[in-house]
C-alpha positions as CSV (number, residue, x, y, z in Angstrom):
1,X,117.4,63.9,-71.5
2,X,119.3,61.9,-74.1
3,X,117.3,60.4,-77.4
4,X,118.6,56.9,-75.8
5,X,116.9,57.1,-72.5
6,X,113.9,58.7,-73.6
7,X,113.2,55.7,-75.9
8,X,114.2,53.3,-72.9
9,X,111.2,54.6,-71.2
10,X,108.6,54.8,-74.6
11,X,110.0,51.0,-74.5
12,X,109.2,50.2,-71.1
13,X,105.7,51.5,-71.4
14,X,105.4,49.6,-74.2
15,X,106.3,46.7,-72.3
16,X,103.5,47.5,-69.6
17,X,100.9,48.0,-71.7
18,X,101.5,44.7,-73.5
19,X,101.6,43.1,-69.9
20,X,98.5,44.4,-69.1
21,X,96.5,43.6,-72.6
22,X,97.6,40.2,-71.8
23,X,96.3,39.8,-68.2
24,X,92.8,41.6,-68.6
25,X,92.2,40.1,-72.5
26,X,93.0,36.6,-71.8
27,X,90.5,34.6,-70.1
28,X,91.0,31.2,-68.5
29,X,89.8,28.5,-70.4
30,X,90.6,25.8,-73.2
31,X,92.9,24.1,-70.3
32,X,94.4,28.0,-69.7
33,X,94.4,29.2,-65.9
34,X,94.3,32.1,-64.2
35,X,97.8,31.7,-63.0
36,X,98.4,30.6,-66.5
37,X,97.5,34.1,-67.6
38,X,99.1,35.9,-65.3
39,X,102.3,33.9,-66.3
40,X,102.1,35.0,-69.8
41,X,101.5,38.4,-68.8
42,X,104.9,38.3,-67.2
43,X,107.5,36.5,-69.9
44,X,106.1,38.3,-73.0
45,X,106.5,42.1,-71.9
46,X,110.0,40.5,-70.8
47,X,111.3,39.7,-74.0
48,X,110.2,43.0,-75.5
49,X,112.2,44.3,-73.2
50,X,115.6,42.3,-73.7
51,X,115.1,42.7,-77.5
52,X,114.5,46.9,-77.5
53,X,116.1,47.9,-74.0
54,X,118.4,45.2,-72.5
55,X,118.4,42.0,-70.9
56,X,120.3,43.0,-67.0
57,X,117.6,44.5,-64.9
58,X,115.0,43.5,-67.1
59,X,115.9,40.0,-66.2
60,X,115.8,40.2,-62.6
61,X,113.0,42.4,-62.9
62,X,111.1,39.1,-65.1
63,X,112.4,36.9,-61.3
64,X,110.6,39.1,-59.0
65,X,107.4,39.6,-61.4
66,X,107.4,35.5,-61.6
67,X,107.5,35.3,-58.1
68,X,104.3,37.4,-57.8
69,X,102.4,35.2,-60.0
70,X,102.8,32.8,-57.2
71,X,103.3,29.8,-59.6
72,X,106.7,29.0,-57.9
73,X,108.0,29.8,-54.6
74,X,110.7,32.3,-53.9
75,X,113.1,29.9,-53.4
76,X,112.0,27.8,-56.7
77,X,112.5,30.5,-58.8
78,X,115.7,31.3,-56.9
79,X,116.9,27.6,-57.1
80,X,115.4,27.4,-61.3
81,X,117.5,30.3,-62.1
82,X,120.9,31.8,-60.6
83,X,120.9,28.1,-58.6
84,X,120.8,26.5,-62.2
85,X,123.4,24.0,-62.9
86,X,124.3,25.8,-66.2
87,X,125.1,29.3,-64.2
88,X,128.3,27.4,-62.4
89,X,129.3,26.0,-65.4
90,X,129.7,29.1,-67.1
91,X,131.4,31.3,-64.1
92,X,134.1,28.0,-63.3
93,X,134.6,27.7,-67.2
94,X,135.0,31.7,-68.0
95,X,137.7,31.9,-65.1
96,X,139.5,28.8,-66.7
97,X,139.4,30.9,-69.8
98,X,140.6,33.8,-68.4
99,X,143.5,32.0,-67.1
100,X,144.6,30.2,-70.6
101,X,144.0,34.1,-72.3
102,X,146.0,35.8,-69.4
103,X,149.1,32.9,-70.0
104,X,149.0,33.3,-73.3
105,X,147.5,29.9,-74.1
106,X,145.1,31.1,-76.4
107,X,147.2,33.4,-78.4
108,X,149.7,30.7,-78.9
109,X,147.3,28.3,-80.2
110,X,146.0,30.5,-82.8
111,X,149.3,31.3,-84.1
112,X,150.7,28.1,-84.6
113,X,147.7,27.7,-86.8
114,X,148.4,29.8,-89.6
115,X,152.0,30.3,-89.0
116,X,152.2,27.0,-91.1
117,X,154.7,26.4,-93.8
118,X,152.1,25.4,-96.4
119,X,150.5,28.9,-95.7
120,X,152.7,31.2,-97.2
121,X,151.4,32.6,-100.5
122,X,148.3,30.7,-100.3
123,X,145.6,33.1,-99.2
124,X,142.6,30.2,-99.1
125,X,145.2,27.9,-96.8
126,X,145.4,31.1,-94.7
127,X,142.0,31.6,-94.0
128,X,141.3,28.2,-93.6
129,X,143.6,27.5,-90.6
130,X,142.7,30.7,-89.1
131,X,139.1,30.3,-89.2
132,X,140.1,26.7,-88.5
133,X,141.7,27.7,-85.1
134,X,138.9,29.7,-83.9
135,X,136.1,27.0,-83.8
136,X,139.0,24.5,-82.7
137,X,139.6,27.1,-79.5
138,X,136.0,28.1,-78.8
139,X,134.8,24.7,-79.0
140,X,136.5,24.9,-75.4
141,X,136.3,28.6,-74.6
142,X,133.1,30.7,-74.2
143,X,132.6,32.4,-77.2
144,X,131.8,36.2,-76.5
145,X,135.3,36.1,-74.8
146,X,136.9,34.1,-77.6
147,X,135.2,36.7,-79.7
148,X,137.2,39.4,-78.2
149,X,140.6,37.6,-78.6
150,X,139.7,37.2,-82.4
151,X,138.6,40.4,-82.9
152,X,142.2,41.6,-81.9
153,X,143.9,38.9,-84.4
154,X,141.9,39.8,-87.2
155,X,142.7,43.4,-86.8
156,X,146.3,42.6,-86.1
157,X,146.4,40.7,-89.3
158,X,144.6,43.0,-91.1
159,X,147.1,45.7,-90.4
160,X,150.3,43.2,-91.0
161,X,147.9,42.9,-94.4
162,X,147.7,46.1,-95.3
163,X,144.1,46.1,-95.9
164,X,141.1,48.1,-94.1
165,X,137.8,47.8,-93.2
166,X,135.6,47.9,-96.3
167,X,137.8,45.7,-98.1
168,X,136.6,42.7,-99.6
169,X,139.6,40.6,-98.1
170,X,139.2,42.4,-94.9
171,X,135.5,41.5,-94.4
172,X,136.2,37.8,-95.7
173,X,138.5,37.8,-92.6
174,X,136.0,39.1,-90.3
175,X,132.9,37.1,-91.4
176,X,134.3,33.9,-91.2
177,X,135.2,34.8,-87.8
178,X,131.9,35.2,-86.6
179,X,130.5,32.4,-88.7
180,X,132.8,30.2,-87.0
181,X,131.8,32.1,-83.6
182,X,128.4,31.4,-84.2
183,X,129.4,27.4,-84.5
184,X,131.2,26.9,-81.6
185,X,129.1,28.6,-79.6
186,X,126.1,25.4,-79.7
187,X,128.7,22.9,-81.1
188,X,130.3,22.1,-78.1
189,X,128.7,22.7,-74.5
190,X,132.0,23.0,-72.5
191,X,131.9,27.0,-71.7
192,X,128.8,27.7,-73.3
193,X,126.1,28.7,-72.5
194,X,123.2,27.7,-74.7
195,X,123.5,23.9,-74.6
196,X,123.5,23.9,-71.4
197,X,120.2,25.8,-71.1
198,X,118.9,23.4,-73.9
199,X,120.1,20.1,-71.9
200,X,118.5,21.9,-68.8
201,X,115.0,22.2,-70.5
202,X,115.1,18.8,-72.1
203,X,115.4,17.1,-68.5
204,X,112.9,19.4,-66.7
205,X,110.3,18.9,-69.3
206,X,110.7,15.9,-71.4
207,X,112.6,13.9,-68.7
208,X,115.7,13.6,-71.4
209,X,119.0,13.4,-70.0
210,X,121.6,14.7,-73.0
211,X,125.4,14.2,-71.9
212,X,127.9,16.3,-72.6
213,X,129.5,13.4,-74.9
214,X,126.4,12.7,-76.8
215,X,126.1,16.5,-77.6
216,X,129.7,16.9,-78.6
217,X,129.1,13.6,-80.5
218,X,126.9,15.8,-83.0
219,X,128.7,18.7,-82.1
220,X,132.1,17.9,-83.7
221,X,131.0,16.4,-86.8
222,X,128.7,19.2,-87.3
223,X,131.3,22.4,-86.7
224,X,133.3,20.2,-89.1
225,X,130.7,20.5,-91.8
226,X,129.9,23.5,-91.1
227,X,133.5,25.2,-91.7
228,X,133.4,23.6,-95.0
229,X,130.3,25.4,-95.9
230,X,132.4,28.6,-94.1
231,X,135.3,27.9,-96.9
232,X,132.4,27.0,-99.7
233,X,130.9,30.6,-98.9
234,X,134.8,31.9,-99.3
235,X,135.6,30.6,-102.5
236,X,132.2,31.7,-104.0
237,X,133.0,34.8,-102.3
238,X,136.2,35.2,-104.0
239,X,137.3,38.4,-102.6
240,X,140.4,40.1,-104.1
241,X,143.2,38.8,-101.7
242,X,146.4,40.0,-103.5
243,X,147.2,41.8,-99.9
244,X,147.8,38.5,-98.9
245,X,151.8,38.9,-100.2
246,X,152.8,41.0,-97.0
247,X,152.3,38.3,-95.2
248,X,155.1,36.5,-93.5
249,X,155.2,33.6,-91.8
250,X,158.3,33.6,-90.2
251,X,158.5,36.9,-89.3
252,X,155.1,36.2,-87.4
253,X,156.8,33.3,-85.6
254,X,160.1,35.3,-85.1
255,X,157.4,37.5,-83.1
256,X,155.8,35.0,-81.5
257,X,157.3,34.2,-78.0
258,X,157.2,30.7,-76.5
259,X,154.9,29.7,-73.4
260,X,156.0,30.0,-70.5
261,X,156.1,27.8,-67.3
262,X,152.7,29.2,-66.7
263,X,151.3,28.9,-70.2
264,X,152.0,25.2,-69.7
265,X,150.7,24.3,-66.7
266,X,147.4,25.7,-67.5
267,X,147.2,24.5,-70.8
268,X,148.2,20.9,-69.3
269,X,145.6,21.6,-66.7
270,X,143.0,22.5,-69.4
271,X,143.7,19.7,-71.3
272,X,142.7,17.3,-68.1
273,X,139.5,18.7,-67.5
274,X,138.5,17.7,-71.0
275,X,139.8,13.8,-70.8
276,X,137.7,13.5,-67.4
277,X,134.7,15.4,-69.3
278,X,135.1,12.9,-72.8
279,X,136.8,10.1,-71.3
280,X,133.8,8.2,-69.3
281,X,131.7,8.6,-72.0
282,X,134.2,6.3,-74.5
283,X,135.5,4.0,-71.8
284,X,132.0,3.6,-69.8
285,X,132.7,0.0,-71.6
286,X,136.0,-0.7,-70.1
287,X,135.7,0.8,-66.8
288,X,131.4,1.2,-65.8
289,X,132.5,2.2,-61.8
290,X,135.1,4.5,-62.7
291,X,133.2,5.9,-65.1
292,X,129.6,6.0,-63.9
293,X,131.4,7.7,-60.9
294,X,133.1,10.7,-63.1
295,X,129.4,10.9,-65.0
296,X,127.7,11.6,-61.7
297,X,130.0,14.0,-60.2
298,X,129.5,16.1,-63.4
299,X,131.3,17.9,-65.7
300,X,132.0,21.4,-62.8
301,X,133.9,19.6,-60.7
302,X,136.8,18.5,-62.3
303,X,136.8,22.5,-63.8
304,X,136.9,23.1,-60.1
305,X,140.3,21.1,-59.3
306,X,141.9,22.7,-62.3
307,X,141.0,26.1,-60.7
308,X,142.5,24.8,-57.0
309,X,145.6,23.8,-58.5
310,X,146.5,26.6,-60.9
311,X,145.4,29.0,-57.7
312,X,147.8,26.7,-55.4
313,X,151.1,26.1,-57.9
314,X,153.4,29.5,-58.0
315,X,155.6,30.0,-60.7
316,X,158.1,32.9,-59.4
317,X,156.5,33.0,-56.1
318,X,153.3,34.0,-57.7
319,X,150.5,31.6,-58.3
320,X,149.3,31.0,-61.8
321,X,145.4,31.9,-60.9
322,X,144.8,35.3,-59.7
323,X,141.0,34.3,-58.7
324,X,140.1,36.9,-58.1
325,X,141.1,39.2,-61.0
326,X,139.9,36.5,-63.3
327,X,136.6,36.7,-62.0
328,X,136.3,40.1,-62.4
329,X,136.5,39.5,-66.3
330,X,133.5,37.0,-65.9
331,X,130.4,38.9,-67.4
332,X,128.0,39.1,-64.8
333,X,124.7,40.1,-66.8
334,X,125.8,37.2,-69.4
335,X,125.8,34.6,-66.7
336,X,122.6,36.1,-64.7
337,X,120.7,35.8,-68.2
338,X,121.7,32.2,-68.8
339,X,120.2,31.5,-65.4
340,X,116.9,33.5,-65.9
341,X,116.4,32.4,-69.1
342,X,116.6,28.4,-67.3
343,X,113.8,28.8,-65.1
344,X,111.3,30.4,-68.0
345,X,110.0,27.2,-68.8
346,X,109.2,26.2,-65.7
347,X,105.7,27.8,-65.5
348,X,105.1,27.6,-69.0
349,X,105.1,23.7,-68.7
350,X,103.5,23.5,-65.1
351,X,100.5,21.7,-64.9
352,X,99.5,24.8,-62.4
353,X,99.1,27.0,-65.7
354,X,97.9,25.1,-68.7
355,X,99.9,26.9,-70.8
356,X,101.2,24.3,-72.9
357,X,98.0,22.4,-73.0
358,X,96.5,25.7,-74.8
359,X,99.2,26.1,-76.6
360,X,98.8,22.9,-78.3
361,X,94.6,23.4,-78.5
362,X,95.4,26.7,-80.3
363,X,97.9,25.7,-82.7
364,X,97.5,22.2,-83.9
365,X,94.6,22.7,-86.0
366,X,97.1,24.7,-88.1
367,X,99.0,22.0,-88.5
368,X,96.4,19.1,-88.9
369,X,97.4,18.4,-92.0
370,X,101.3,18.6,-91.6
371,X,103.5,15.0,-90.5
372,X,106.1,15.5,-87.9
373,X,109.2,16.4,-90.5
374,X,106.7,19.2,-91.9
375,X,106.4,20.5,-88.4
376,X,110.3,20.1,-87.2
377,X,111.3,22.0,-90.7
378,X,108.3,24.7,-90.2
379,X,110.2,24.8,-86.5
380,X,114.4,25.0,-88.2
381,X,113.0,27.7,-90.6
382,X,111.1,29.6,-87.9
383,X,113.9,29.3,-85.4
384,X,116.7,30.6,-88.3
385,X,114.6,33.4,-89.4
386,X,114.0,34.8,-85.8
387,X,117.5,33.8,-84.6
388,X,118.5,36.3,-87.4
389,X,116.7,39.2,-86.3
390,X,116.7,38.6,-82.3
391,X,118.0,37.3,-79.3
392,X,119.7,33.5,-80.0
393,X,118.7,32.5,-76.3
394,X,114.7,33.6,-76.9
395,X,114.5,32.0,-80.2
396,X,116.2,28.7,-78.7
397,X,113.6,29.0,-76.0
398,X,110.4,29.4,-77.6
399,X,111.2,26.8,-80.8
400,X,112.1,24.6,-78.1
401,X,108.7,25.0,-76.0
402,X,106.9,24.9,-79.5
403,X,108.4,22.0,-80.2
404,X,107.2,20.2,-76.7
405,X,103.8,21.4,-77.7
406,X,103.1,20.1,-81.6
407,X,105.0,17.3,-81.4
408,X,104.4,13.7,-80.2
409,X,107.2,13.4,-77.4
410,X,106.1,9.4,-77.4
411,X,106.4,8.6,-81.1
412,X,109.6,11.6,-81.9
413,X,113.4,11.1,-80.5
414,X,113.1,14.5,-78.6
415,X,116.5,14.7,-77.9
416,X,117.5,14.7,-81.5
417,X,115.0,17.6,-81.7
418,X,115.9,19.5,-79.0
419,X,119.8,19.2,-80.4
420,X,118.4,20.3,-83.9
421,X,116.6,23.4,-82.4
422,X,119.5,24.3,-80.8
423,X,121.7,24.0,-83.9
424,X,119.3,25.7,-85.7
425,X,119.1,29.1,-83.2
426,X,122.6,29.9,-83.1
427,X,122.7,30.4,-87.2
428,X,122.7,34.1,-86.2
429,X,125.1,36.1,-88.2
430,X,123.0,38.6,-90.4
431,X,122.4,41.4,-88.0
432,X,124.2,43.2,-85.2
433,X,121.4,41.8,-82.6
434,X,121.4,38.4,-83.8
435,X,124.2,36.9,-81.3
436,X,126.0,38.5,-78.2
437,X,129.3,38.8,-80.1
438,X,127.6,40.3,-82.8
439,X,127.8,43.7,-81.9
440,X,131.7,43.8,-81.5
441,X,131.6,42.9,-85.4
442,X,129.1,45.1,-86.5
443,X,130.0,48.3,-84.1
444,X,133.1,48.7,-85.3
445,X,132.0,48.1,-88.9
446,X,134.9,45.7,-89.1
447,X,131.5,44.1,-91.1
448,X,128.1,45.6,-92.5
449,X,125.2,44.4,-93.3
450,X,125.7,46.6,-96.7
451,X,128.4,44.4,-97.9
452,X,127.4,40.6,-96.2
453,X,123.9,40.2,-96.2
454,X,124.4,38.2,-100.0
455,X,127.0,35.6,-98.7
456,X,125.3,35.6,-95.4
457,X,121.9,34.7,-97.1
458,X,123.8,31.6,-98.6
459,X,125.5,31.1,-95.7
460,X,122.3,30.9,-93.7
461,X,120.7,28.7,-97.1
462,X,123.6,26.1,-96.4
463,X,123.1,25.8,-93.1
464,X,119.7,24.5,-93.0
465,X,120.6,22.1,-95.7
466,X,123.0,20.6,-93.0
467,X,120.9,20.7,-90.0
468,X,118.5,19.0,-92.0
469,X,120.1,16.0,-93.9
470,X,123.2,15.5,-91.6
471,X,123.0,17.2,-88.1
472,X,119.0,16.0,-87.2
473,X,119.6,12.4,-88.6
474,X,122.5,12.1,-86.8
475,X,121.3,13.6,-83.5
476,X,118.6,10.3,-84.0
477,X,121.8,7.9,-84.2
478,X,123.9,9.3,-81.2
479,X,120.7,9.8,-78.0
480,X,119.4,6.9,-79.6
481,X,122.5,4.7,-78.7
C-alpha cells in the first residue's frame, strides 16, 4: 500500500475520532442543542478532511452526514447545496470561458497587452501590462482556469526570455501571476466562485442582498490598488532582469495570428453578457422597468443566451459552442465544493441548533473589552493568517460566521463586513495549499516558498493596509448607497 493512501486512512480516522469527541464531550446547554451538537460533530471532522485528504467525496460525504443530523430535510440540503444559485453560475460561466480560451479570445487579449510599443526594453512596463492583463481577464474568467492559460504564458515567455525557474526574473514573473490570481479571484464575482458563496451567506443569514454591481463597485477599485502594491512589491523586489533584451515585440506580434470569425463572435457575445450584468445597476435611474426587470432575472440568464447563440451560429458549417466538449473542461469537484460549502451555514445559524447563540456566549467575554473595529481587524488578521496556511473557501466561511456572531448586525453595515472578509480570505499566496491555483505554481516549482516567502510577507503586510483604510471604508460607501 502506497505511503499516500496509508496516510489517507491515519487521516480519516483522525477525522472520526474528532467527530466523535465532539458528539459525546459536548453537552447541550448555554442555548447549544442536541441537534446543535450533533451538527458540529459533522462540519469540523469535514474540514480536517478537505485540508489533509481532499475536498470531492469528503464533501458529499459532509451532505449525507448533515442529512442524518436531521436538522434539514433531504431535499433542503439538496436544494442549499448543488441547487445553490452560485453552482449555475459557475458551470454557465466556465463553459463561456471555455469557449473564449478554445477561440483564442483569451490568448489574444493577453498579447496585445504586452506586445505594446512602449514595452520594448523596459522590463518594469513589461511586467506591468502583463500582470495587468491577467487580473483585467480573470476579473471575467474563473481563475483556476485563467490560471492555467497563464501558467503557459509565463513559461512561454520565460523560454522566449531565456531564463529558468530559480531565477530571480523568472519567479518575479510567476509571483505576480498568482498575486494577481489571488485578486481577481474575490474582486469581481462574474465566474467566481467565492463572492458568490459570500453574497449567498449574507442573504440567508443577515437578510443582505449584495449585487453584483455594488461588489464590483469595491471590487474594481480595489484589484486596481492592489496591482500597484503588486508593482510596489516588484520594484522593492528588484530582481536582475537583464534577460529582458531577448525580448521582441514584433516578432511576438508577427506570431500572433488574428481572431477569427469565431474569436469575434464570442468575444462580442462575452462582452454583452457583461453590459446586461453592469448596465441596470448604472442606468436603474434612467430606465427603473427595464432595469428592475434585467436585476430580477439575474445575472445566469443572460450567460445562458450567450451560450444558445454561440451553440446555434456556425462558422464553416460548424457551430462556435461545442457544449458538450466545453463542459467536459468544467471541474466538477470545484463546482460540487462551491455548492457544499453554501449550505454549511445553514445549521450553524438555525434557530434548531443554537450554535451561534453559543458561539457568541463563549466568545464575547473575550472580547468585552474590544469596540467593533478591534473585533473586524482581530477578524482581517485572523482570516489572512489562516487563508495563508489553508483552504480560502473555509477561512471565508468561518470569519464570516464569526463575524455574524461578535458583531452587532443592528449597529455595523454587515455588508461592508461581509465584502471585507471576503477580500481579506483570498490574500492566499504564501503556501502551495493556500488557494486552488496554488498548487500549479508551487508543483512545478515555477515558485518556492524558499525564494518568496520575504516579498510575500510584504506582500501580505500591504494588503491588510488596504483592506483596512480603503477597501472596508469604501465597502461602507457603496451597500450603504
Amino acid at each position: 500500500m502506497a505511503a499516500k493512501t496509508k496516510m489517507m486512512y491515519v487521516h480519516c480516522l483522525i477525522a472520526l475520532i474528532i467527530g466523535l469527541v465532539l458528539a459525546f464531550a459536548l453537552q447541550p446547554g448555554n442555548a447549544l442543542t442536541q441537534q446543535g451538537i450533533w451538527v458540529i460533530a459533522v462540519p469540523v471532522p469535514t474540514m480536517y478532511l478537505w485540508l489533509t485528504v481532499n475536498t470531492h467525496w469528503t464533501s458529499i460525504l459532509f451532505l449525507a452526514m448533515l442529512i442524518c443530523t436531521g436538522v434539514m430535510t433531504p431535499n433542503e440540503v439538496w436544494a442549499g447545496s448543488v441547487g445553490h444559485f452560485a453552482v449555475i453560475t459557475m458551470i454557465i460561466f466556465m463553459v463561456l470561458n471555455q469557449c473564449l480560451k478554445e477561440t483564442g479570445v483569451i490568448n489574444k487579449i493577453a498579447t496585445w497587452f504586452i506586445t505594446r510599443k512602449f514595452v520594448q526594453n523596459r522590463p518594469y512596463a513589461f511586467l506591468a501590462m502583463f500582470f495587468a492583463s491577467n487580473i483585467i481577464i480573470g476579473m471575467f474568467m474563473e481563475n483556476l482556469s485563467l490560471a492555467v492559460i497563464y501558467v503557459g504564458l509565463a513559461s512561454v515567455l520565460c523560454e522566449k526570455l531565456g531564463v529558468k525557474k530559480g531565477d530571480p526574473f523568472y519567479t518575479c514573473i510567476f509571483m505576480g501571476t498568482l498575486w494577481g490570481n489571488v485578486i481577481l479571484s474575490i474582486a469581481s464575482p462574474i465566474a467566481h466562485a467565492l463572492p458568490n458563496i459570500l453574497m449567498g451567506l449574507a442573504e440567508a443569514q443577515l437578510g443582505i442582498t449584495i449585487t453584483y454591481g455594488q461588489w464590483l463597485a469595491v471590487g474594481f477599485p480595489f484589484a486596481a490598488i492592489m496591482f500597484a502594491v503588486i508593482m510596489l512589491c516588484t520594484v522593492i523586489w528588484h530582481p536582475d532582469m537583464s534577460a529582458f533584451r531577448n525580448f521582441d515585440v514584433e516578432e511576438m506580434k508577427r506570431n500572433d495570428p488574428p481572431l477569427d470569425l469565431r474569436g469575434k463572435v464570442s468575444a462580442v457575445a462575452f462582452v454583452l453578457v457583461v453590459l446586461a450584468i453592469l448596465l441596470p445597476e448604472v442606468l436603474k435611474g434612467l430606465f427603473p422597468v427595464v432595469c428592475g426587470y434585467l436585476t430580477g432575472i439575474g445575472v445566469v440568464v443572460p450567460a445562458i443566451f450567450a451560450l444558445i447563440v454561440l451553440c446555434l451560429i456556425p462558422v464553416k458549417g460548424t457551430p462556435i459552442l461545442d457544449m458538450p466538449r466545453a463542459m467536459k473542461a468544467v471541474p466538477l469537484p470545484v463546482v460540487l465544493f462551491s455548492g457544499i460549502v453554501c449550505v454549511m451555514a445553514t445549521p450553524i445559524s438555525s434557530e434548531a441548533t443554537g450554535i451561534n447563540i453559543w458561539l457568541g456566549n463563549l466568545l464575547r467575554p473575550l472580547i468585552a473589552d474590544l469596540s467593533p473595529i478591534a473585533i473586524i481587524v482581530v477578524l482581517v488578521i485572523g482570516s489572512i493568517i489562516m487563508t495563508n496556511f489553508l483552504s480560502n473557501t473555509v477561512t471565508m466561511v468561518l470569519f464570516f460566521n464569526l463575524g455574524v456572531v461578535l458583531l452587532d448586525a443592528g449597529s455595523l453595515n454587515m455588508g461592508a463586513v461581509t465584502i471585507l472578509i471576503g477580500l481579506a480570505a483570498s490574500m492566499a499566496s504564501l503556501t502551495p495549499s493556500a488557494a486552488v491555483p496554488s498548487p500549479l505554481f508551487f508543483g512545478p516549482e515555477h515558485l518556492t516558498m524558499k525564494n518568496t516567502v520575504k516579498i510575500n510577507l510584504l506582500f501580505i503586510f500591504l494588503s491588510f493596509v488596504v483592506l483596512m483604510l480603503f477597501a472596508y471604508p469604501f465597502a461602507q460607501l457603496i451597500i450603504h448607497s
